[in-house]
PyMOL Python script that loads the backbone (N, CA, C, O; Angstrom):
from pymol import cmd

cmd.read_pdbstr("""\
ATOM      1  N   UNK A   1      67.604 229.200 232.115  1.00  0.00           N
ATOM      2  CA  UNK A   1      68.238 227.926 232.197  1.00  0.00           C
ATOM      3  C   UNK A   1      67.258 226.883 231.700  1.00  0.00           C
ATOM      4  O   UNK A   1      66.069 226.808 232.007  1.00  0.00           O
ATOM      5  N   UNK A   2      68.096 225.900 230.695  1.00  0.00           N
ATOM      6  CA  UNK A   2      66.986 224.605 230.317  1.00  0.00           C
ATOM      7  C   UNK A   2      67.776 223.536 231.180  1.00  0.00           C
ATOM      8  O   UNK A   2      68.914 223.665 231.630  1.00  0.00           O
ATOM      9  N   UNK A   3      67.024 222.580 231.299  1.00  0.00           N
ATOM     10  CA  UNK A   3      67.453 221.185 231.970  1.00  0.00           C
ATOM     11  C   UNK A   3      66.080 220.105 231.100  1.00  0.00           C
ATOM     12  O   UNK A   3      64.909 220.464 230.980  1.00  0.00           O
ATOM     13  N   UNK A   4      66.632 218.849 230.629  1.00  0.00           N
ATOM     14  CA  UNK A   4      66.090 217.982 230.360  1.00  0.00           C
ATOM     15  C   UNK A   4      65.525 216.967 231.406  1.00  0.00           C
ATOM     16  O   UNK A   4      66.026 215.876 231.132  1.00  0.00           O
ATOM     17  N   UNK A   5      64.672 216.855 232.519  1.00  0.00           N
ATOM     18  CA  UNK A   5      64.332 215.839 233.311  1.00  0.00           C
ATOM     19  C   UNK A   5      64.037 214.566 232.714  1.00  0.00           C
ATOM     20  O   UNK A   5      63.078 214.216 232.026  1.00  0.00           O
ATOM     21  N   UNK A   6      65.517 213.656 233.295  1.00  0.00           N
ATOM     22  CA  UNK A   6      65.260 212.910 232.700  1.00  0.00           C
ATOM     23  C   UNK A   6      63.978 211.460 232.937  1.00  0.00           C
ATOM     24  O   UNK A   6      63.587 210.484 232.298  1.00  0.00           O
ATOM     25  N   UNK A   7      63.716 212.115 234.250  1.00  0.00           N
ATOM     26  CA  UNK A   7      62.593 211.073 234.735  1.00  0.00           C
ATOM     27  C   UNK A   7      61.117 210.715 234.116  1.00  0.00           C
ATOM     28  O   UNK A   7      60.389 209.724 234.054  1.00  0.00           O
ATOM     29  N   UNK A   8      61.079 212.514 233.561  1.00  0.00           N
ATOM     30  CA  UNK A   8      59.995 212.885 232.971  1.00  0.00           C
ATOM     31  C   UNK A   8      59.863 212.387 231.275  1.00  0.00           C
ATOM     32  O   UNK A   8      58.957 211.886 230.610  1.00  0.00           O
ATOM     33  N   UNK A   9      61.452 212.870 230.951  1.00  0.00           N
ATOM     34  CA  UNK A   9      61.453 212.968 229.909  1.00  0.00           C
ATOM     35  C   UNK A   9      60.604 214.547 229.046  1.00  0.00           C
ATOM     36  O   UNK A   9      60.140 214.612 227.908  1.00  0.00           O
ATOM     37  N   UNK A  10      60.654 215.390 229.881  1.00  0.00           N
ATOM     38  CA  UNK A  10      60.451 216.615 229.401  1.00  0.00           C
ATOM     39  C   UNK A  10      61.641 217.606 229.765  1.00  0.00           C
ATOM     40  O   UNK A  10      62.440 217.522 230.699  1.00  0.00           O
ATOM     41  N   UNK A  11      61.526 218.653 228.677  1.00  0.00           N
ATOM     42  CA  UNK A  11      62.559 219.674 228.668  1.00  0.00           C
ATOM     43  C   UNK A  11      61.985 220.749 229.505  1.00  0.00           C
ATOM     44  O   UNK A  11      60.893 221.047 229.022  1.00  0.00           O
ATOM     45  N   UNK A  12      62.289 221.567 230.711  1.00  0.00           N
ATOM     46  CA  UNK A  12      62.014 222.332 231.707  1.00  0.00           C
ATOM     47  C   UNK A  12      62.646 223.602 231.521  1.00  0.00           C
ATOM     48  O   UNK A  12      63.402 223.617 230.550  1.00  0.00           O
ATOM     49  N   UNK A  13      62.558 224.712 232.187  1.00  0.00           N
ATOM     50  CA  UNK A  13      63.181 225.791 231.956  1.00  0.00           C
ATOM     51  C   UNK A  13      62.844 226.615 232.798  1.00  0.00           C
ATOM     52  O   UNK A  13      61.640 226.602 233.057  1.00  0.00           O
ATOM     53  N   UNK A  14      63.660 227.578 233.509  1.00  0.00           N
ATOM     54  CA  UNK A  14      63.293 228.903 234.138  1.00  0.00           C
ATOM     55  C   UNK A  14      64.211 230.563 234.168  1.00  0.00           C
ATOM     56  O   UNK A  14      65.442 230.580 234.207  1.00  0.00           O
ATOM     57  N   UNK A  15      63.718 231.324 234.152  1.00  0.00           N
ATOM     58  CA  UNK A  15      63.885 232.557 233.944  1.00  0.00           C
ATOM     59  C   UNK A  15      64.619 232.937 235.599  1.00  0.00           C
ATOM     60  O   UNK A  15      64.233 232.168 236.480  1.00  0.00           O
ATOM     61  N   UNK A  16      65.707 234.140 236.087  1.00  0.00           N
ATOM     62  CA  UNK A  16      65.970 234.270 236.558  1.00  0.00           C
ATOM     63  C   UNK A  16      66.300 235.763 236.466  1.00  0.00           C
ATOM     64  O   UNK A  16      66.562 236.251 235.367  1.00  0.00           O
ATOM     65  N   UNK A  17      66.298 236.528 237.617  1.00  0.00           N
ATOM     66  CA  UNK A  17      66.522 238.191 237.785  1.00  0.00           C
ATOM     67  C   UNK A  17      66.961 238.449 238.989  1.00  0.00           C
ATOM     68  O   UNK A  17      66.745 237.959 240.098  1.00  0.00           O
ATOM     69  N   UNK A  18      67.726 239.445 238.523  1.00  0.00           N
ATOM     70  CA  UNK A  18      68.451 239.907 239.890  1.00  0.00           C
ATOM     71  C   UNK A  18      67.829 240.463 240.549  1.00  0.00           C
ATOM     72  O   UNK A  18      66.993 241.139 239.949  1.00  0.00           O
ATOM     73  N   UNK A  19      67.780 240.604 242.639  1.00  0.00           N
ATOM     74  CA  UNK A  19      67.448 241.226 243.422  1.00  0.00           C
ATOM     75  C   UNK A  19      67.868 242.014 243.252  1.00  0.00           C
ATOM     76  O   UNK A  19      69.024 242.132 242.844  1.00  0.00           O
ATOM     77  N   UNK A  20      66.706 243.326 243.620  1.00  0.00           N
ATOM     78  CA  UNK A  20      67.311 244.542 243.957  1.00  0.00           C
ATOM     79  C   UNK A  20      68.610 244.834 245.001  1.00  0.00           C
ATOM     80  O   UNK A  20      68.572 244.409 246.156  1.00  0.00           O
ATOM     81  N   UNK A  21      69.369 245.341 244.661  1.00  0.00           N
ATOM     82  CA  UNK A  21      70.608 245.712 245.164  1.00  0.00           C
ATOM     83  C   UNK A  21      71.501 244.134 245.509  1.00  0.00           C
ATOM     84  O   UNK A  21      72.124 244.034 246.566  1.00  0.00           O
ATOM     85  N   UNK A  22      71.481 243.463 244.925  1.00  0.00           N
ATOM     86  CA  UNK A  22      72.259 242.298 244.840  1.00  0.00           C
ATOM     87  C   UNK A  22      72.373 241.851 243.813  1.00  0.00           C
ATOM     88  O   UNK A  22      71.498 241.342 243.112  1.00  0.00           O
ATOM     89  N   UNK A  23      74.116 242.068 243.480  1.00  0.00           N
ATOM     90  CA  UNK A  23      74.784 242.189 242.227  1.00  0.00           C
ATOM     91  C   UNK A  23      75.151 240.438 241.863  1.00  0.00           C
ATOM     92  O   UNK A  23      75.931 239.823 242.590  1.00  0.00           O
ATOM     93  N   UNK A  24      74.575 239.867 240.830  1.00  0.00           N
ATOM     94  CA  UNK A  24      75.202 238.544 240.379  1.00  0.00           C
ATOM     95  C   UNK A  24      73.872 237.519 241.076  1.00  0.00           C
ATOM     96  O   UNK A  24      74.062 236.318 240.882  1.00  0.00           O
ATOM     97  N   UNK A  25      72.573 237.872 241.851  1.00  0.00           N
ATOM     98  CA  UNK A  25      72.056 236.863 242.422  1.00  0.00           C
ATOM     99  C   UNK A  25      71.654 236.105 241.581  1.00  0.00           C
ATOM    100  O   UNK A  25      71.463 234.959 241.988  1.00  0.00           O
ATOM    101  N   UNK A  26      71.387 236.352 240.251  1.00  0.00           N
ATOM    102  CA  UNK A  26      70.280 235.638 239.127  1.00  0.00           C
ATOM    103  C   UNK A  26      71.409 234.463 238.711  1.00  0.00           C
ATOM    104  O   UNK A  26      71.305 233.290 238.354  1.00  0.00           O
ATOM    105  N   UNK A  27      72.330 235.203 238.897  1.00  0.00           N
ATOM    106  CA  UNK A  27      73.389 233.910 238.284  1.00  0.00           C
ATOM    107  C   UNK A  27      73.690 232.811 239.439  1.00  0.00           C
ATOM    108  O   UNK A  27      73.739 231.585 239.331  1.00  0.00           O
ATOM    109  N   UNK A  28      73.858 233.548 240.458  1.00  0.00           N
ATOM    110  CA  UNK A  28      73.903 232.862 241.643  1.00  0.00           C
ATOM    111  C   UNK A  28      72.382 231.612 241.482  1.00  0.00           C
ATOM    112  O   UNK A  28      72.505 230.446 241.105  1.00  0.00           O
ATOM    113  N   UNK A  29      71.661 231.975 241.699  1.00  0.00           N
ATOM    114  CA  UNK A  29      70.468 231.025 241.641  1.00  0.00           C
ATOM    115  C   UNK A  29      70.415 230.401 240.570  1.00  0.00           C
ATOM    116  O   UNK A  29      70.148 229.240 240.880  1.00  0.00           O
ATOM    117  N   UNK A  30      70.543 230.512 239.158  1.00  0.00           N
ATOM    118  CA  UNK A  30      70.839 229.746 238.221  1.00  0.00           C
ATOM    119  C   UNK A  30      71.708 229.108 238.244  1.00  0.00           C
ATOM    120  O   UNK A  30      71.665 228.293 237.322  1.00  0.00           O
ATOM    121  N   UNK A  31      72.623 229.013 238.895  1.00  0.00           N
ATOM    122  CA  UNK A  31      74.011 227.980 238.601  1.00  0.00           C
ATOM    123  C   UNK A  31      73.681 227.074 239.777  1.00  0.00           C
ATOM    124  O   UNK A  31      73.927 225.899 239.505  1.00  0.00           O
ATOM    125  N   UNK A  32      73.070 227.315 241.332  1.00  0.00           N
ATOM    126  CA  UNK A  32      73.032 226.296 242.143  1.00  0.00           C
ATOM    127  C   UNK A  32      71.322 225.381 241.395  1.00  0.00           C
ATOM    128  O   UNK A  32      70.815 224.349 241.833  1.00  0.00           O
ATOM    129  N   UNK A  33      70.955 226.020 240.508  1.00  0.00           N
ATOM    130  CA  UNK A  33      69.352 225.238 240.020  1.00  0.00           C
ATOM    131  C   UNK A  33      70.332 224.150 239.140  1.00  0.00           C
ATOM    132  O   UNK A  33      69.955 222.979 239.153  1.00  0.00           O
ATOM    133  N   UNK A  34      71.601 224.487 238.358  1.00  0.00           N
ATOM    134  CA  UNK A  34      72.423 224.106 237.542  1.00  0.00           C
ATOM    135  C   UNK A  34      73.054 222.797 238.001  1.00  0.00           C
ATOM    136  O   UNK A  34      73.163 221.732 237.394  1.00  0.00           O
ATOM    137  N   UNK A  35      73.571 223.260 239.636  1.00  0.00           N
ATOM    138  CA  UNK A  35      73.776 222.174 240.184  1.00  0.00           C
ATOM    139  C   UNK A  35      73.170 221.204 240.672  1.00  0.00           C
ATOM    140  O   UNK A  35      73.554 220.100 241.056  1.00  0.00           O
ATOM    141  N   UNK A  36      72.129 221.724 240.628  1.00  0.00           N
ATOM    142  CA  UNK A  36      70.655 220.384 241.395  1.00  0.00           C
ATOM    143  C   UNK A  36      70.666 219.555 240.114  1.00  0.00           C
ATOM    144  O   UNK A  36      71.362 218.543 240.196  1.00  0.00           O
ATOM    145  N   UNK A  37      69.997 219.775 238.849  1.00  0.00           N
ATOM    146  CA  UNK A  37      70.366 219.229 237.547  1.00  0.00           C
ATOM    147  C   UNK A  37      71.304 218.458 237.563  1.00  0.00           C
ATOM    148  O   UNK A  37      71.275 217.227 237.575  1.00  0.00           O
ATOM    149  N   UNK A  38      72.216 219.185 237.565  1.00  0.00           N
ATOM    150  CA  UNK A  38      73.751 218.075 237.238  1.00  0.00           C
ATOM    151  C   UNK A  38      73.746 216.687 238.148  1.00  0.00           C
ATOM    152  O   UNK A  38      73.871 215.486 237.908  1.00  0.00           O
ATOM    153  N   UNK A  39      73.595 217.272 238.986  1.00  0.00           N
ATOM    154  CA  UNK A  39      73.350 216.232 240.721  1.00  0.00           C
ATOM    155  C   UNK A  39      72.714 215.232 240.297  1.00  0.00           C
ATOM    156  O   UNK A  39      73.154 214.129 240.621  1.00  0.00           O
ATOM    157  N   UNK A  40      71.244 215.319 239.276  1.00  0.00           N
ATOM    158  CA  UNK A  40      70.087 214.581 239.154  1.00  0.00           C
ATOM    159  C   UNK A  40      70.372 213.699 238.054  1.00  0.00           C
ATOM    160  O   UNK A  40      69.520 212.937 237.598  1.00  0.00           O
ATOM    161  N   UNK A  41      72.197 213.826 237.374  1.00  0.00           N
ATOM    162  CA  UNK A  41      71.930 213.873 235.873  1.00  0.00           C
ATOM    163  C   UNK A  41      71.663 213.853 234.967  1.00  0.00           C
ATOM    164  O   UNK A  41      71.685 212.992 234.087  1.00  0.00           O
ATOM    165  N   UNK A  42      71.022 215.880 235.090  1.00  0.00           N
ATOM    166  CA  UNK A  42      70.227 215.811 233.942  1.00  0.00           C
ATOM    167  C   UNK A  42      71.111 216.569 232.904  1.00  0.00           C
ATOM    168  O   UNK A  42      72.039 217.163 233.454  1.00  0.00           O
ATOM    169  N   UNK A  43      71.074 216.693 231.678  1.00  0.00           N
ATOM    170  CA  UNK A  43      71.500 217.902 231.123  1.00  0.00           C
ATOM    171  C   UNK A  43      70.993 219.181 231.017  1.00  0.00           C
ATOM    172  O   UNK A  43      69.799 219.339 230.764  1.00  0.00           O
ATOM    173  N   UNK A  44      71.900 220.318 231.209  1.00  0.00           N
ATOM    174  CA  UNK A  44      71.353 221.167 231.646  1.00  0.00           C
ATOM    175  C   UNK A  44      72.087 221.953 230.432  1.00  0.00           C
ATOM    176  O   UNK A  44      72.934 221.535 229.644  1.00  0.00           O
ATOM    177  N   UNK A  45      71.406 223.392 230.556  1.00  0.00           N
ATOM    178  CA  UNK A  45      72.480 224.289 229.488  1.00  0.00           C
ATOM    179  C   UNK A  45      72.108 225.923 230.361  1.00  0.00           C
ATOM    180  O   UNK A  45      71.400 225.897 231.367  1.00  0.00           O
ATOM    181  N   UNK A  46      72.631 227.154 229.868  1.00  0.00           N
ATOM    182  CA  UNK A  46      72.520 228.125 231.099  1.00  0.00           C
ATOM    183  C   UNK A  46      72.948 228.760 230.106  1.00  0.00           C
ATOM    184  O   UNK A  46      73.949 228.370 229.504  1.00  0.00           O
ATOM    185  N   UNK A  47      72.128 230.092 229.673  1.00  0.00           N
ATOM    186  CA  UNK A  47      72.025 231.098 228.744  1.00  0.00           C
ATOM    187  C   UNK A  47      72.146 232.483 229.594  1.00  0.00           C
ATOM    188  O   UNK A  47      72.025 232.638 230.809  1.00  0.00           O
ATOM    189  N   UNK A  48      72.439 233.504 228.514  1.00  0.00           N
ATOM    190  CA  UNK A  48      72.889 234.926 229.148  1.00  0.00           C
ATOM    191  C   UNK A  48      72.134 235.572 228.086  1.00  0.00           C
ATOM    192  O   UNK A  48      72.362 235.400 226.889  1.00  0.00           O
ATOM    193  N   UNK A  49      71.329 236.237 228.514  1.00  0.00           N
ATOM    194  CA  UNK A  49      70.737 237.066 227.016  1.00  0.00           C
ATOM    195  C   UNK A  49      70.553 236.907 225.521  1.00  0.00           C
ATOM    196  O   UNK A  49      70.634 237.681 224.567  1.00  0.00           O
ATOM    197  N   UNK A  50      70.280 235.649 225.661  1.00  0.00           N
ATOM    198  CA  UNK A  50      70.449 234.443 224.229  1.00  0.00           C
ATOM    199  C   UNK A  50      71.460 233.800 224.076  1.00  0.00           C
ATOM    200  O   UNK A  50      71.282 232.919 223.234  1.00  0.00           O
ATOM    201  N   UNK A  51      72.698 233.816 224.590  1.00  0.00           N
ATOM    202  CA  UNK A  51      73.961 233.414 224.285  1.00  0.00           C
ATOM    203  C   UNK A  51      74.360 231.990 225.518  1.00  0.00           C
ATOM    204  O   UNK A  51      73.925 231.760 226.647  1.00  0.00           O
ATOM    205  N   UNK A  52      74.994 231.536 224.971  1.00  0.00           N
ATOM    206  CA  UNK A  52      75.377 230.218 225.908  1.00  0.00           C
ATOM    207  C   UNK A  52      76.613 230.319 226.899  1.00  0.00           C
ATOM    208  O   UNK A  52      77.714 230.666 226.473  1.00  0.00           O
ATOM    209  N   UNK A  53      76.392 229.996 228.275  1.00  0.00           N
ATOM    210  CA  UNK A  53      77.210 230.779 228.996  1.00  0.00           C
ATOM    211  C   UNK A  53      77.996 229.177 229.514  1.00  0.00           C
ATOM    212  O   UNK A  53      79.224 229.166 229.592  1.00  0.00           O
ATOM    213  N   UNK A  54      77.299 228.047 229.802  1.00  0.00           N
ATOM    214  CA  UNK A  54      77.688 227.243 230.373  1.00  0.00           C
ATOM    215  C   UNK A  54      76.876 226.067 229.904  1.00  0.00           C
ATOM    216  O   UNK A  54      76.059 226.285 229.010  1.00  0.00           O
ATOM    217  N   UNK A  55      76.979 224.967 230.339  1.00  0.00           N
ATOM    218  CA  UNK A  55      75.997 223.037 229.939  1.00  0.00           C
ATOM    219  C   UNK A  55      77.009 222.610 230.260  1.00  0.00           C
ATOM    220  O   UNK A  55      78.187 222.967 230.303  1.00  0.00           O
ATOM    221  N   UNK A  56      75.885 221.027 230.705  1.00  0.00           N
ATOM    222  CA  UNK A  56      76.604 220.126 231.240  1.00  0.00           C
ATOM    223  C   UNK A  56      75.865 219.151 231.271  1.00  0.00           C
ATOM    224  O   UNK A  56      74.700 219.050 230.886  1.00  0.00           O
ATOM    225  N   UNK A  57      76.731 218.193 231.870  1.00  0.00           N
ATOM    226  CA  UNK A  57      75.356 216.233 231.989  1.00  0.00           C
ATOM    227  C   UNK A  57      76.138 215.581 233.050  1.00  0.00           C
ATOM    228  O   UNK A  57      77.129 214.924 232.730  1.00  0.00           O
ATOM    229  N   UNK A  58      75.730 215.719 234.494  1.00  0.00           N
ATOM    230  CA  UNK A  58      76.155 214.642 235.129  1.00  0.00           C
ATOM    231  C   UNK A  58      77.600 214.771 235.603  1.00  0.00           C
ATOM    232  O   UNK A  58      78.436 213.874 235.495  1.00  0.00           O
ATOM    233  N   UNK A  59      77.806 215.934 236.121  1.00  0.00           N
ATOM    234  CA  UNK A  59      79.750 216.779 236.553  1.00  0.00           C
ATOM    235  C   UNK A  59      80.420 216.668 235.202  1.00  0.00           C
ATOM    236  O   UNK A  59      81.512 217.232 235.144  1.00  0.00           O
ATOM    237  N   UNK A  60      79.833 215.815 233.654  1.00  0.00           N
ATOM    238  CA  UNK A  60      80.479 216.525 232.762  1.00  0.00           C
ATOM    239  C   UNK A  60      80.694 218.070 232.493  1.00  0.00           C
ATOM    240  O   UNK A  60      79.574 218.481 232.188  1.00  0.00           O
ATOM    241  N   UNK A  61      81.461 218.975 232.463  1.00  0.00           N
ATOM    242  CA  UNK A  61      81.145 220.391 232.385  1.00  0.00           C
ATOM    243  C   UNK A  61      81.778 220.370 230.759  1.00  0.00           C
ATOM    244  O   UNK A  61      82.941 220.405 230.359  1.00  0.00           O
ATOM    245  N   UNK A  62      80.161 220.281 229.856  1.00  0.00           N
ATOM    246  CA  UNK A  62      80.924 220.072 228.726  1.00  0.00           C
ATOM    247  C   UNK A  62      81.086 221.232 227.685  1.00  0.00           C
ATOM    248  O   UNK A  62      81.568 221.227 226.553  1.00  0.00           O
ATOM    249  N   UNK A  63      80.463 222.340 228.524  1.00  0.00           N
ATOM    250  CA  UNK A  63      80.843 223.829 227.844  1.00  0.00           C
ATOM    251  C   UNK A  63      82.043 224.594 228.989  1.00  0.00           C
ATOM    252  O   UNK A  63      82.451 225.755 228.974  1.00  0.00           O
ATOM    253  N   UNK A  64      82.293 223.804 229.656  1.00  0.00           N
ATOM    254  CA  UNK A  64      83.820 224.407 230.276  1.00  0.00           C
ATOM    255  C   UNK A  64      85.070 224.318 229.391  1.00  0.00           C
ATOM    256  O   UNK A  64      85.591 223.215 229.227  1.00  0.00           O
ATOM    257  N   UNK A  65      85.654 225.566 228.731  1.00  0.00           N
ATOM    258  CA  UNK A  65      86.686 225.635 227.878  1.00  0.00           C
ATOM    259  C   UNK A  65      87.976 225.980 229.044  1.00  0.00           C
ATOM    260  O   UNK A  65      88.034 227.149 229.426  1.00  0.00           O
ATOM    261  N   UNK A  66      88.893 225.092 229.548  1.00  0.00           N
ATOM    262  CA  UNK A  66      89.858 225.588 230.031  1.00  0.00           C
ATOM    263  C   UNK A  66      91.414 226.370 229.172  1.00  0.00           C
ATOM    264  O   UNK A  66      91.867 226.283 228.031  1.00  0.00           O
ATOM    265  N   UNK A  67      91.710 226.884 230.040  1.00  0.00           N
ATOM    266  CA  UNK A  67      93.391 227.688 229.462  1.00  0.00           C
ATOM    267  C   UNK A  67      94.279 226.297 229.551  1.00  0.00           C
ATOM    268  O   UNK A  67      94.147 225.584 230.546  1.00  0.00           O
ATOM    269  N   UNK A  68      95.112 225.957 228.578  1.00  0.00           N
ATOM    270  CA  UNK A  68      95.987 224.919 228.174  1.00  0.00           C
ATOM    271  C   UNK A  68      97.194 225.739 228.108  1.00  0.00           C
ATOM    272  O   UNK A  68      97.926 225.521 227.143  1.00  0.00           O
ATOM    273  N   UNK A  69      97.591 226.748 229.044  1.00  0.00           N
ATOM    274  CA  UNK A  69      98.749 226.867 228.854  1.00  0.00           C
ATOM    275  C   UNK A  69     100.081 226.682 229.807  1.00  0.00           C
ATOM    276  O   UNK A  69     101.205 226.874 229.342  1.00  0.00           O
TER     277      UNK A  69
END
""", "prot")
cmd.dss("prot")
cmd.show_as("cartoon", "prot")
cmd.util.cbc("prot")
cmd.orient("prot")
């Protein structure tokens, strides 16, 4: 996960792994670090094995694609 602090004005980042025998924790802990960010509004973005899973700025969820049907 990256997040831009914006207080700092530096770009931050941390790595996340799952507990042994606990399925989904890495994501679990990345998405509430996601929410501290957002909270702070910072922009944040949240990667999966290089790929972009989620970002946002401030409860914008601006990589949330909803179903329009």
């Amino acid at each position: 996960m990256y997040w831009k602090d914006e207080d700092t004005n530096r770009v931050r980042s941390e790595e996340f792994s799952n507990k042994t025998g606990w399925d989904h924790s890495a994501m679990d802990a990345a998405l509430e670090m996601a929410q501290e960010a957002d909270t702070n509004m910072f922009p944040w973005l949240l990667e999966e094995d290089g790929c972009t899973v989620a970002h946002g700025w401030g409860g914008d969820l601006l990589g949330a694609y909803r179903y329009q049907g």
